[in-house]
C-alpha positions in Angstrom: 20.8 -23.4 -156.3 17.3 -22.2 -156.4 16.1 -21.4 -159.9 14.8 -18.2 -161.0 14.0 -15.7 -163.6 14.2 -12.2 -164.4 10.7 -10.1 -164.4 10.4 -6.3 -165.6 8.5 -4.1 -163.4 6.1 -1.2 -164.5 7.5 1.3 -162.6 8.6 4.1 -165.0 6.4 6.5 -162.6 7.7 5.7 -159.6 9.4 9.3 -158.0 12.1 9.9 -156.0 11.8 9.2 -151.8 8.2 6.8 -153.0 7.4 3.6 -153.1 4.9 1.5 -155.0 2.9 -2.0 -155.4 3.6 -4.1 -157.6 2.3 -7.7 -158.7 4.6 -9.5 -161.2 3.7 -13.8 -161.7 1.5 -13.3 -158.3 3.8 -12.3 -156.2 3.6 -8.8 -154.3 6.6 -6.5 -154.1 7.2 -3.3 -152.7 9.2 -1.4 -154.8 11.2 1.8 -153.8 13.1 4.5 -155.4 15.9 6.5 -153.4 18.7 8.8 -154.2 20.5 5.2 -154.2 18.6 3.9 -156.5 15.6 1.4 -156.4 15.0 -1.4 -153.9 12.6 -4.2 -154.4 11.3 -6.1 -151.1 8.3 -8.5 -150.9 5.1 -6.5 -150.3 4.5 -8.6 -147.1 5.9 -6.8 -143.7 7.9 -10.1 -141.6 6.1 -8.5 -138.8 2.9 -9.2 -139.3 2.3 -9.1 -142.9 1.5 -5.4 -143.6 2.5 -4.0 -147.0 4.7 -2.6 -147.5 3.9 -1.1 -150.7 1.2 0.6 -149.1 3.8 2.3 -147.2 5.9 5.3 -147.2 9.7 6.6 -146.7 10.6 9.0 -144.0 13.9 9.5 -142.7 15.5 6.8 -145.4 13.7 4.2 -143.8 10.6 2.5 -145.4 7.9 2.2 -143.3 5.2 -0.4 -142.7 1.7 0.8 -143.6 0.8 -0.9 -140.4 2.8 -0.6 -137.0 5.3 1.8 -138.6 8.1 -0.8 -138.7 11.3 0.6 -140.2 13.0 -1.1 -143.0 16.4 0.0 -145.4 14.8 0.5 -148.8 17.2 -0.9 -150.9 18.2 -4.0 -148.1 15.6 -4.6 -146.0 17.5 -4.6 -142.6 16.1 -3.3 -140.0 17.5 -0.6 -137.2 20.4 -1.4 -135.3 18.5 -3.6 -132.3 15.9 -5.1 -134.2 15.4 -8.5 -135.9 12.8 -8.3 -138.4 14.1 -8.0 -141.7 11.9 -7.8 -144.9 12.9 -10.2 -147.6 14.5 -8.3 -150.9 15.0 -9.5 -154.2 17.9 -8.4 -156.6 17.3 -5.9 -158.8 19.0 -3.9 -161.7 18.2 -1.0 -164.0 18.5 -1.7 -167.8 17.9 0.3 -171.3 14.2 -0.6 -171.3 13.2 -0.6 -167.4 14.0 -2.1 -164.2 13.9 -6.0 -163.7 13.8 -8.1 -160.7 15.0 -11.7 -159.9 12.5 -13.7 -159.0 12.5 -17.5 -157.4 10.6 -20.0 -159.7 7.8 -21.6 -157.9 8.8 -25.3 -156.3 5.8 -26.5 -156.6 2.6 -27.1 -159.2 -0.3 -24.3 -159.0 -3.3 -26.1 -157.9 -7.0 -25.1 -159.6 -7.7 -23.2 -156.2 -4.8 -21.5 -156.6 -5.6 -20.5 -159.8 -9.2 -19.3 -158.8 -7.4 -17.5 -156.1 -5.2 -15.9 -158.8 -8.5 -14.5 -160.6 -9.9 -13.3 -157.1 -6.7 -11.4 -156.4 -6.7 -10.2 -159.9 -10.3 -8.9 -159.9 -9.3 -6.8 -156.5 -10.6 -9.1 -154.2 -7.9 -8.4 -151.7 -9.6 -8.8 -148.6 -11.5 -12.1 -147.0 -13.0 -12.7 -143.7 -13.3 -15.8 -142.8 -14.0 -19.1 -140.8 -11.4 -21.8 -142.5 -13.0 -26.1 -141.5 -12.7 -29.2 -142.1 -14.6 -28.6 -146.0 -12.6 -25.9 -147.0 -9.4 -26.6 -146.4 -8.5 -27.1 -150.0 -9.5 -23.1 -150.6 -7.9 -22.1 -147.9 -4.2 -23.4 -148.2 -4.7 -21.3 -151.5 -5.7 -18.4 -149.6 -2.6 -18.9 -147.1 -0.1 -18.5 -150.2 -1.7 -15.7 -151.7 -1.1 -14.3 -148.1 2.0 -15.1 -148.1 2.6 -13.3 -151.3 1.1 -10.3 -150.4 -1.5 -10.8 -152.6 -4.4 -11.3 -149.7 -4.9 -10.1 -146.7 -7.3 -12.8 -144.6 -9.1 -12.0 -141.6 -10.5 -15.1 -139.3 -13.7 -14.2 -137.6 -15.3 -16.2 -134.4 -18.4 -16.3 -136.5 -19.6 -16.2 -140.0 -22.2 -14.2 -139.3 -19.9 -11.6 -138.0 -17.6 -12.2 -141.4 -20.3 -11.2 -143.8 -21.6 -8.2 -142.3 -17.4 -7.8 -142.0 -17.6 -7.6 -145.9 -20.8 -5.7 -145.8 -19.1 -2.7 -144.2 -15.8 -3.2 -146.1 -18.0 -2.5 -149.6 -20.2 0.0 -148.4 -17.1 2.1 -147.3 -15.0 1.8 -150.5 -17.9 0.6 -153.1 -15.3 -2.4 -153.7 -16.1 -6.1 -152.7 -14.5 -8.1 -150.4 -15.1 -11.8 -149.9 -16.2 -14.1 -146.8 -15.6 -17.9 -146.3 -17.1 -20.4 -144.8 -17.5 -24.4 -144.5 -20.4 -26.4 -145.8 -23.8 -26.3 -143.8 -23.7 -24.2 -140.9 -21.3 -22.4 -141.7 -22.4 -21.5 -145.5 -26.1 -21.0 -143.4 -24.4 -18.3 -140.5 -23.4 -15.9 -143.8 -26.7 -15.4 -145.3 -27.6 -12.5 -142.7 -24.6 -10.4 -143.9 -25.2 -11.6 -147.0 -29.0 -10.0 -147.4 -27.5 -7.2 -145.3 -25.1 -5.9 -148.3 -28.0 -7.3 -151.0 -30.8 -5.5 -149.9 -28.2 -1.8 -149.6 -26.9 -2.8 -153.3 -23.0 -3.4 -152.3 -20.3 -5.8 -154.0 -19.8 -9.0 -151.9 -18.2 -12.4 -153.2 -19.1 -15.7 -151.2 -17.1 -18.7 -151.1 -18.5 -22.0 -148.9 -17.3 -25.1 -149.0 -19.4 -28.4 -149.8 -19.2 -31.9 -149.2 -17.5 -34.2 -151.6 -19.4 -34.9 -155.0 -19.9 -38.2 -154.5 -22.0 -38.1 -151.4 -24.0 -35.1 -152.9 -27.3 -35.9 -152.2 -28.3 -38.4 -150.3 -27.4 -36.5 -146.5 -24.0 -37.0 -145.4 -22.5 -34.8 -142.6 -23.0 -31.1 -142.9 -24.8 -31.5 -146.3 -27.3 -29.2 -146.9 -28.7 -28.2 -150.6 -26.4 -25.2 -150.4 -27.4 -23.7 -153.9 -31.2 -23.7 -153.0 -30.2 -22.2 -149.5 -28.4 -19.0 -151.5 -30.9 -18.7 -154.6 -32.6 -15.8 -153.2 -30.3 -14.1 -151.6 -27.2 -14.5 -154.5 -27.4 -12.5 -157.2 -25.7 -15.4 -159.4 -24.5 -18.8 -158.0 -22.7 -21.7 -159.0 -21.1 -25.1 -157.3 -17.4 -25.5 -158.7 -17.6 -28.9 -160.2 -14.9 -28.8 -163.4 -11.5 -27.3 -163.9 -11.8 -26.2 -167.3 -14.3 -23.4 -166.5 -13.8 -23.0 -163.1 -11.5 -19.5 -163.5 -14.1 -18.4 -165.6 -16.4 -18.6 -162.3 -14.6 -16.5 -160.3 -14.6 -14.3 -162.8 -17.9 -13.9 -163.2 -19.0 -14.3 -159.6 -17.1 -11.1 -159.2 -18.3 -9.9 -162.1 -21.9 -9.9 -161.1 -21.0 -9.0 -158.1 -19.3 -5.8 -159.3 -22.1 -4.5 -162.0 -25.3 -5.5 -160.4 -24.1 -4.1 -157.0 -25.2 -7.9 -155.5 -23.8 -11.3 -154.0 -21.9 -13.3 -156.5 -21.4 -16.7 -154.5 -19.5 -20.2 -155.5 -19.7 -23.6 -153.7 -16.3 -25.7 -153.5 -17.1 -29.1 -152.8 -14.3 -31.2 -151.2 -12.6 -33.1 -153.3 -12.7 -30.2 -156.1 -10.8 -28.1 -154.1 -7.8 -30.9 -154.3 -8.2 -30.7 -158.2 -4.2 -30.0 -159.8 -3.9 -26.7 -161.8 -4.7 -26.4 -165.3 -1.4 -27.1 -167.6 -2.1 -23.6 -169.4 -5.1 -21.7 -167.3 -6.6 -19.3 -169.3 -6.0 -15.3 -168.8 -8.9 -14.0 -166.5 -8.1 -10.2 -167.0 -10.7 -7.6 -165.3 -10.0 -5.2 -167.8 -12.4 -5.9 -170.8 -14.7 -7.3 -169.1 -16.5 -4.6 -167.1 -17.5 -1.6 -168.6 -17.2 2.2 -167.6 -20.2 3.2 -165.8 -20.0 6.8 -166.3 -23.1 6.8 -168.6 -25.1 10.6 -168.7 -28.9 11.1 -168.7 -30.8 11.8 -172.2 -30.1 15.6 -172.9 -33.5 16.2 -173.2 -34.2 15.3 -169.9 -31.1 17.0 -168.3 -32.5 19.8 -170.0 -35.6 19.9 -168.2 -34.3 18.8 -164.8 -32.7 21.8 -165.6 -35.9 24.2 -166.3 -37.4 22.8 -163.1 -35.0 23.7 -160.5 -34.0 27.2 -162.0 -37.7 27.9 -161.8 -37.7 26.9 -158.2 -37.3 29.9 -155.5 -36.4 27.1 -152.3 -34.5 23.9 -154.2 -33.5 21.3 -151.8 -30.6 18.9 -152.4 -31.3 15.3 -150.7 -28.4 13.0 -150.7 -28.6 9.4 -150.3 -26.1 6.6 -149.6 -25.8 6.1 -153.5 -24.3 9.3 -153.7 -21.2 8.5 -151.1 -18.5 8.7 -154.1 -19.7 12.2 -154.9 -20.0 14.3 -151.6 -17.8 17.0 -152.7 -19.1 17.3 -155.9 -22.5 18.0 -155.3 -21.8 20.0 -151.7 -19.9 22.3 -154.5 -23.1 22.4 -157.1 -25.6 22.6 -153.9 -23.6 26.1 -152.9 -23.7 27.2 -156.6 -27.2 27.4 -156.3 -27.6 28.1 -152.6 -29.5 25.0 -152.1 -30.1 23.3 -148.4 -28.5 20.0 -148.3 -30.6 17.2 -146.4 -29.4 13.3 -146.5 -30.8 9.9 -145.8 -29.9 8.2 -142.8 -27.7 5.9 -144.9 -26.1 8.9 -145.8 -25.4 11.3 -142.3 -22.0 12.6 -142.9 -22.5 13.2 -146.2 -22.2 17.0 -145.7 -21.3 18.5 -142.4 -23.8 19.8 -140.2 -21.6 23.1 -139.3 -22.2 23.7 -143.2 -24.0 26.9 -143.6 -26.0 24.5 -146.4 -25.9 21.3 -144.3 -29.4 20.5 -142.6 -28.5 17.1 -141.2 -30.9 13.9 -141.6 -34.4 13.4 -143.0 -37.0 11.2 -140.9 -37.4 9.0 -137.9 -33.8 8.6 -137.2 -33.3 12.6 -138.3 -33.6 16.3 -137.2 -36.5 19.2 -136.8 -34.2 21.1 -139.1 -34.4 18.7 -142.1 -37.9 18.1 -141.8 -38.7 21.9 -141.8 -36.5 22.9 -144.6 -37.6 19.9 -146.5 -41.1 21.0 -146.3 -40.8 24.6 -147.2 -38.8 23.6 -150.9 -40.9 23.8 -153.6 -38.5 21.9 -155.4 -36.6 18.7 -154.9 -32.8 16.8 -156.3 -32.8 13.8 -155.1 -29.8 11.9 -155.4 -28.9 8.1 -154.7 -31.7 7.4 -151.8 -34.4 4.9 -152.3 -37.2 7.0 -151.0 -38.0 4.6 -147.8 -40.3 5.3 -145.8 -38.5 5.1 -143.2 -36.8 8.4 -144.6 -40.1 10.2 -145.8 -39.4 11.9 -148.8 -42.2 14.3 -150.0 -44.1 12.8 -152.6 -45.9 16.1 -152.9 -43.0 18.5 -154.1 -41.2 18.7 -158.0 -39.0 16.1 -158.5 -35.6 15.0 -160.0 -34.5 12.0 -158.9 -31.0 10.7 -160.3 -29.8 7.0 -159.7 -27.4 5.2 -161.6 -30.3 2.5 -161.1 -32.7 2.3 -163.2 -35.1 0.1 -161.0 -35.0 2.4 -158.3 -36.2 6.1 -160.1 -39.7 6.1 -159.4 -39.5 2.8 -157.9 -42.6 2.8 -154.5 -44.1 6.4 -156.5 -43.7 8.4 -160.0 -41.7 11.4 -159.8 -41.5 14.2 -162.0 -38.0 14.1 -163.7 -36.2 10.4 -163.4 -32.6 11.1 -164.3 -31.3 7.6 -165.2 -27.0 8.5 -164.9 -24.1 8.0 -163.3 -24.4 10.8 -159.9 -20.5 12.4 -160.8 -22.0 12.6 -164.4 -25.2 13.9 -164.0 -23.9 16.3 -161.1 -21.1 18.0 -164.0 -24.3 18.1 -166.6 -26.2 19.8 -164.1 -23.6 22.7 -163.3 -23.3 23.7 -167.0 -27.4 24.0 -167.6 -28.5 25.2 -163.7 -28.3 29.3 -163.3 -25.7 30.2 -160.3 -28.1 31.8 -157.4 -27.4 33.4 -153.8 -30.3 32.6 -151.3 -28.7 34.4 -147.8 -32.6 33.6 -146.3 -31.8 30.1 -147.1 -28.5 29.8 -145.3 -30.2 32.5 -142.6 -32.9 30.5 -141.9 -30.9 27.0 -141.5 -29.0 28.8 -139.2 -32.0 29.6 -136.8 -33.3 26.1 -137.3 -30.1 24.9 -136.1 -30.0 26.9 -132.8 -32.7 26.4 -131.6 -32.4 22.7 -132.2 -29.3 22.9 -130.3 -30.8 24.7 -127.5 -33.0 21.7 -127.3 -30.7 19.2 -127.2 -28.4 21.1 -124.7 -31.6 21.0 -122.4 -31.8 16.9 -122.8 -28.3 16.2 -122.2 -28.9 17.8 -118.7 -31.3 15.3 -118.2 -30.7 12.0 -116.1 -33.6 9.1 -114.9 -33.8 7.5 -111.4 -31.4 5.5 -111.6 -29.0 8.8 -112.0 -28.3 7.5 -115.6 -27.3 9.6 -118.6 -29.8 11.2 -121.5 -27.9 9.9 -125.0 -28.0 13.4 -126.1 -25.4 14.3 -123.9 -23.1 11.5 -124.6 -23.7 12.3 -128.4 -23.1 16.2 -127.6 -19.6 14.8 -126.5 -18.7 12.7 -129.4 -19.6 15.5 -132.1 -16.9 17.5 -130.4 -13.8 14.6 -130.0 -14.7 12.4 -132.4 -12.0 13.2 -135.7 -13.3 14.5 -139.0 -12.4 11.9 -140.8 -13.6 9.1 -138.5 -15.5 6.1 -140.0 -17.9 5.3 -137.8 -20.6 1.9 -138.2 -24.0 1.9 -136.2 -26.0 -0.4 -135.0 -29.9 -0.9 -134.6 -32.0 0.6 -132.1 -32.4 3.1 -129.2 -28.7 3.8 -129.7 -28.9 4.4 -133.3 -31.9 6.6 -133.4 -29.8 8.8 -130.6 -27.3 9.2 -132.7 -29.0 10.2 -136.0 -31.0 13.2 -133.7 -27.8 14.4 -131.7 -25.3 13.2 -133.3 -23.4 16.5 -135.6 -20.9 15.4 -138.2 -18.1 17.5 -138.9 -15.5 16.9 -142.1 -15.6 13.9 -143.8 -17.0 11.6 -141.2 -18.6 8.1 -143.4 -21.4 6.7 -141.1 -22.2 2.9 -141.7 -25.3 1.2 -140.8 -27.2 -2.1 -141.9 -29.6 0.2 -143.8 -32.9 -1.9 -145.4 -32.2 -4.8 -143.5 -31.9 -3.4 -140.1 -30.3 -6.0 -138.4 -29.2 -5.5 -134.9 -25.1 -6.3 -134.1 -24.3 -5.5 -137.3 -21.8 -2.3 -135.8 -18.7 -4.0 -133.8 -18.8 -7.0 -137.2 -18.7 -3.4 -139.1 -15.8 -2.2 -137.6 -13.6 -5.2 -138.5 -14.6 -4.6 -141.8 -14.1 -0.6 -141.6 -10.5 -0.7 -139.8 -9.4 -3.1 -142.6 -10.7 -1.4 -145.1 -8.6 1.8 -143.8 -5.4 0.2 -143.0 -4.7 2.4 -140.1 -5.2 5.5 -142.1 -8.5 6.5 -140.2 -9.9 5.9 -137.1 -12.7 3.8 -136.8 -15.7 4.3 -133.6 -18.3 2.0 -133.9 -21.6 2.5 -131.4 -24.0 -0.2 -130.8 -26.2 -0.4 -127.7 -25.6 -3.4 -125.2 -28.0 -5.7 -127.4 -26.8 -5.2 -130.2 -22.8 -5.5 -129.4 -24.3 -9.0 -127.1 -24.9 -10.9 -130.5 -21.5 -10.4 -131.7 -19.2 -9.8 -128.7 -16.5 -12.5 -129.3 -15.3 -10.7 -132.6 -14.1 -8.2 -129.7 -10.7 -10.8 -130.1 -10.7 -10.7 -133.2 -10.0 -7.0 -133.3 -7.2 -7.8 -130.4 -5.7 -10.5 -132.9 -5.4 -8.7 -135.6 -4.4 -5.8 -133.7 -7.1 -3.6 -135.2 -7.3 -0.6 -133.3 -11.0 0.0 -132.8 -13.2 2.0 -130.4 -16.3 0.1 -129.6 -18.8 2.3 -127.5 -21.7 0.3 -126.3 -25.0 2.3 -124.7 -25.8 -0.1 -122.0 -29.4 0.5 -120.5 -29.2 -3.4 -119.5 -32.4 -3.9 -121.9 -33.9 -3.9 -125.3 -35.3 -0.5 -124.8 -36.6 0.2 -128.1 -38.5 -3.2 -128.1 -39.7 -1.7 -124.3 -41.1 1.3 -125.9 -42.5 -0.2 -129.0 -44.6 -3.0 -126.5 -45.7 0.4 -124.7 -46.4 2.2 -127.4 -48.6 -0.9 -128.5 -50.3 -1.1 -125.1 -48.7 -4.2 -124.6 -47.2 -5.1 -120.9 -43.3 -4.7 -121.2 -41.9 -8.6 -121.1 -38.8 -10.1 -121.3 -36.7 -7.2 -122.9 -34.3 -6.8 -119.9 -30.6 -8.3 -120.2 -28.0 -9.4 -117.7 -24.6 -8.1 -119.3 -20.7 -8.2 -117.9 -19.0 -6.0 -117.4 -17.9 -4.8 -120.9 -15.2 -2.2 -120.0 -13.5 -5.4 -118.1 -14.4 -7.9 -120.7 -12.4 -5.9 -123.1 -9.4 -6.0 -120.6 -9.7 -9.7 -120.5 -9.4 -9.9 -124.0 -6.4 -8.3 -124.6 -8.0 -4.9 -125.5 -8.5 -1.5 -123.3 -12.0 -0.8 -121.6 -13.4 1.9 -120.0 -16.2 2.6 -118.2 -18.3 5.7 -118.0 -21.6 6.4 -115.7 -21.6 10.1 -115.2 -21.6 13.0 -117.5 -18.5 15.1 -116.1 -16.6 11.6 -117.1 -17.7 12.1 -120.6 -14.9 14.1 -122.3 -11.9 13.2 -120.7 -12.6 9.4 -120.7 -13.5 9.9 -124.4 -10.0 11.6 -125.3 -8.0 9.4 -123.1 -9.8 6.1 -125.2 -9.0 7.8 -128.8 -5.8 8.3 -128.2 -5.5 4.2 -127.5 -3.4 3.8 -130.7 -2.7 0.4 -130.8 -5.2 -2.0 -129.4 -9.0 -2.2 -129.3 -10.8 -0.7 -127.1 -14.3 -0.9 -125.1 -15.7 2.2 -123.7 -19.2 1.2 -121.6 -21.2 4.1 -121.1 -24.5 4.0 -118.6 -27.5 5.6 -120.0 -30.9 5.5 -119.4 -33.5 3.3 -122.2 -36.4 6.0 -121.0 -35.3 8.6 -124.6 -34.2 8.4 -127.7 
């Protein structure tokens, strides 16, 4: 007989026809409440590992999160027909709470599981991933914490692919998730993605493998000095060489990871990772460790941040991607003071461009309407952008910046007002001290901006080169209109990307993702692994990459099929790298070696397992686009022909 012990669950707020996550001694469970009673079931879906606890109850079944398989609450079994059944523990109600029965481990925690147990603990939950020859040891604890529902693992055709995967995954939800790789060239393939999510200040936690201690040093196979390799691109690293501390690591590679917005990164040599458990492993609790980061600005200089813009008689609002969490908020504050709202690149999406207030993107990658608006303020809020030049911020108008960084208020130029705060808390200051105003010639003259920088892009999307291929404009007209309000949808680098910031118009709560400082072209279909697992099928995710871009990273096309992450994928294909074209023109340089032989992506998809389509004219544009979103569950390509003459 199997041992086992009896565990109380925290579950005292758990409702009637819910269900709700729960971790007790590692293990996940999904625990339900019906007019039965309660159920508890391991977290992890026997189809293909959903949770469960993530999902919902409709119709007395519990569904999975996932690929809405159905499930009895309290049993587990399955409808009549099918044969997965998810595993469910015994359960009973007492004076104090509900308890569960639990099976006692068979065998001894190893120190990797233990690290693992910190990761997991932290809310490191997601990991993409290349598993070799010098990281096995890592990985077989990665495979149990899968197993308990405790990780979710995601094994990429490239490690390049996996960090910009965990890139995207922290600038969508701020939180970081981790990717894996062997010693040498497999630690070497992250550092792209790695300088990627550095240089736009998101969460990431890297884990490579090394070679054993004892031939450290002197060259052996795959060696390389892996710690000098990461030193400038890992905000703190350290090689896992003792069990005592080596909890404490985790811990605090996440922990920098976390605060300073950076790569935390540990190296596992070989024969550490086969290191047994620690008898009595010390508690690694998140809670304590971090603290809130709510902080407010000095009153005094709330105060006159304050003075400034109620003085002001054309305020702006600019939004950068630092200010993602805090969208609605400041949309809200922007109307109580009739202010135009104009983001960052990083930050399109931010506020919708059908808002009467909403004046779309600022710079090279943005709208006439921004621009304009932006230069007849006499006032300025900045909040959460960098001031790149690449964006083009006045340097001329009044002031405010707020950034919950220090380093970056008046980082490249002095501003009038640096608000050093939290955005949500600086945002709720402002409303209190800032005098309610209506501006109608504000939201009038947006309005005209807008028109007549529709009319103009109506007038491109009508245009087509000799070859009889498209203007992006009117593929971008197309999307604005089909794409959902909620979609998430990553970018890539180049002609493509600068089409989409001038015609592309977000509606709802669109989140657009993009390598932003780095710049790195085929960072979009890597992005959308990253997105699609982040949303766990709650939101669809389009991600838009030209044909050069989507060539550096194409075989993570079957990764999406494996892990049955339904994608769209729309590549631009010119069949060249038109922006480096126009910039070796624009330099009076002859055009050389920029053109690309391609497949034929609508059938490579097909090949893999996914859905392809393939469009070359403009009538094509809407139905072929409705008929790929509504793909539900597989991947899918969609090739569209368009000329490389315009951006």
């Amino acid at each position: 007989m199997t041992a086992a012990e009896w565990h109380r669950l925290d579950v005292a707020d758990l409702e009637i026809g819910h269900v709700k996550r729960a971790v007790v001694n590692h293990r996940a469970l999904a625990v339900t409440r019906t007019q039965e009673g309660y159920g508890v079931l391991d977290n992890r879906c026997p189809h293909q590992g959903g949770p469960l606890g993530e999902g919902h109850i409709e119709d007395d079944c519990l569904l999975c999160p996932w690929h809405g398989y159905e499930y009895h609450p309290l049993t587990g079994e399955p409808p009549e027909g099918y044969g997965d059944q998810a595993t469910v523990f015994k359960s009973e109600l007492r004076e104090d709470g509900l308890y569960v029965e639990l099976p006692l481990p068979d065998r001894a925690s190893t120190l990797m599981d233990q690290m693992v147990d910190v990761m997991t603990e932290w809310g490191v939950d997601t990991v993409f991933g290349m598993v070799g020859h010098s990281n096995l040891g890592l990985a077989d604890a990665m495979r149990r914490a899968e197993e308990g529902g405790r990780l979710r693992y995601i094994g990429i055709r490239h490690e390049g692919a996996g960090a910009f995967a965990a890139s995207a995954y922290a600038k969508l939800t701020g939180n970081p998730a981790a990717c894996f790789a062997i010693a040498g060239p497999g630690a070497t393939n992250l550092l792209t993605g790695l300088w990627d999510a550095k240089v736009d200040r998101v969460p990431i936690l890297a884990l490579t493998g090394q070679v054993n201690t004892q031939v450290l040093g002197p060259g052996a196979f795959q060696e390389i000095p892996t710690a000098a390799a990461f030193e400038a691109v890992a905000e703190w690293s350290q090689t896992v060489l003792r069990d005592a501390n080596a909890p404490e690591l985790m811990a605090l590679a996440i922990k920098h990871a976390i605060v300073n917005r950076d790569v935390g990164h540990l190296i596992f040599p070989d024969d550490t990772q086969g290191f047994p458990g620690l008898e009595n492993p010390p508690a690694m609790p998140r809670e304590g460790r971090i603290a809130a980061a709510d902080i407010a600005p000095p009153e005094a200089e709330l105060a006159r941040a304050a003075e400034l813009l109620n003085k002001a008689d054309r305020p702006v609002v600019i939004v950068g991607h630092g200010a993602r969490e805090h969208r609605q908020q400041i949309i809200e504050f922007a109307e109580q003071i009739d202010a135009p709202v104009i983001t960052t690149f990083k930050a399109k999406g931010l506020i919708s461009d059908s808002h009467p207030l909403g004046c779309g993107v600022l710079g090279r990658s943005g709208t006439p309407v921004g621009s304009a608006v932006m230069g007849r303020s006499d006032a300025l809020l900045v909040f959460g952008a960098s001031f790149s030049n690449h964006t083009g911020i006045s340097k001329n108008k009044p002031t405010v910046q707020v950034d919950f960084d220090r380093m970056t208020l008046g980082k490249f130029h002095e501003v009038d007002i640096p608000l050093w705060g939290e955005i949500g808390r600086t945002v709720s200051a402002l409303e209190h001290l800032v005098t309610p105003v209506a501006r109608p010639e504000q939201r009038a003259d947006i309005a005209e901006r807008w028109e007549l920088w529709r009319q103009e892009k109506a007038r491109r999307s009508a245009m087509v080169d000799e070859r009889g291929a498209m203007h992006p404009a009117a593929l971008f007209a197309v999307l604005s209109d089909v794409l959902p309000q909620d979609a998430v949808i990553p970018v890539d680098v180049g002609n493509n990307t600068y089409a989409f910031g001038h015609y592309f118009e977000c509606t709802g709560s669109q989140d657009i993702i993009m390598s932003g400082y780095l710049g790195s072209i085929g960072f979009a279909l890597p992005a959308g692994l990253g997105a699609a697992v982040a949303v766990k099928g709650g939101r669809k995710v389009v991600s838009i990459s030209g044909d050069g871009g989507l060539g550096q990273y194409l075989a993570e096309f079957t990764t999406a099929v494996k892990y049955e992450l339904p994608i769209v994928h729309i590549v631009l294909n010119n069949n060249e790298l038109a922006k480096i074209s126009r910039e070796q023109v624009g330099d009076l340089r002859p055009v050389w070696q920029t053109s690309l032989v391609n497949p034929d992506f609508a059938r490579y998809a097909e090949l893999c397992g996914g859905v392809g389509f393939k469009i070359e004219r403009t009538d094509q544009l809407e139905g072929v686009l409705a008929e790929a979103l509504a793909v539900a569950d597989k991947p899918v390509m969609v090739e569209v022909k368009t000329s490389g003459r315009w951006v």
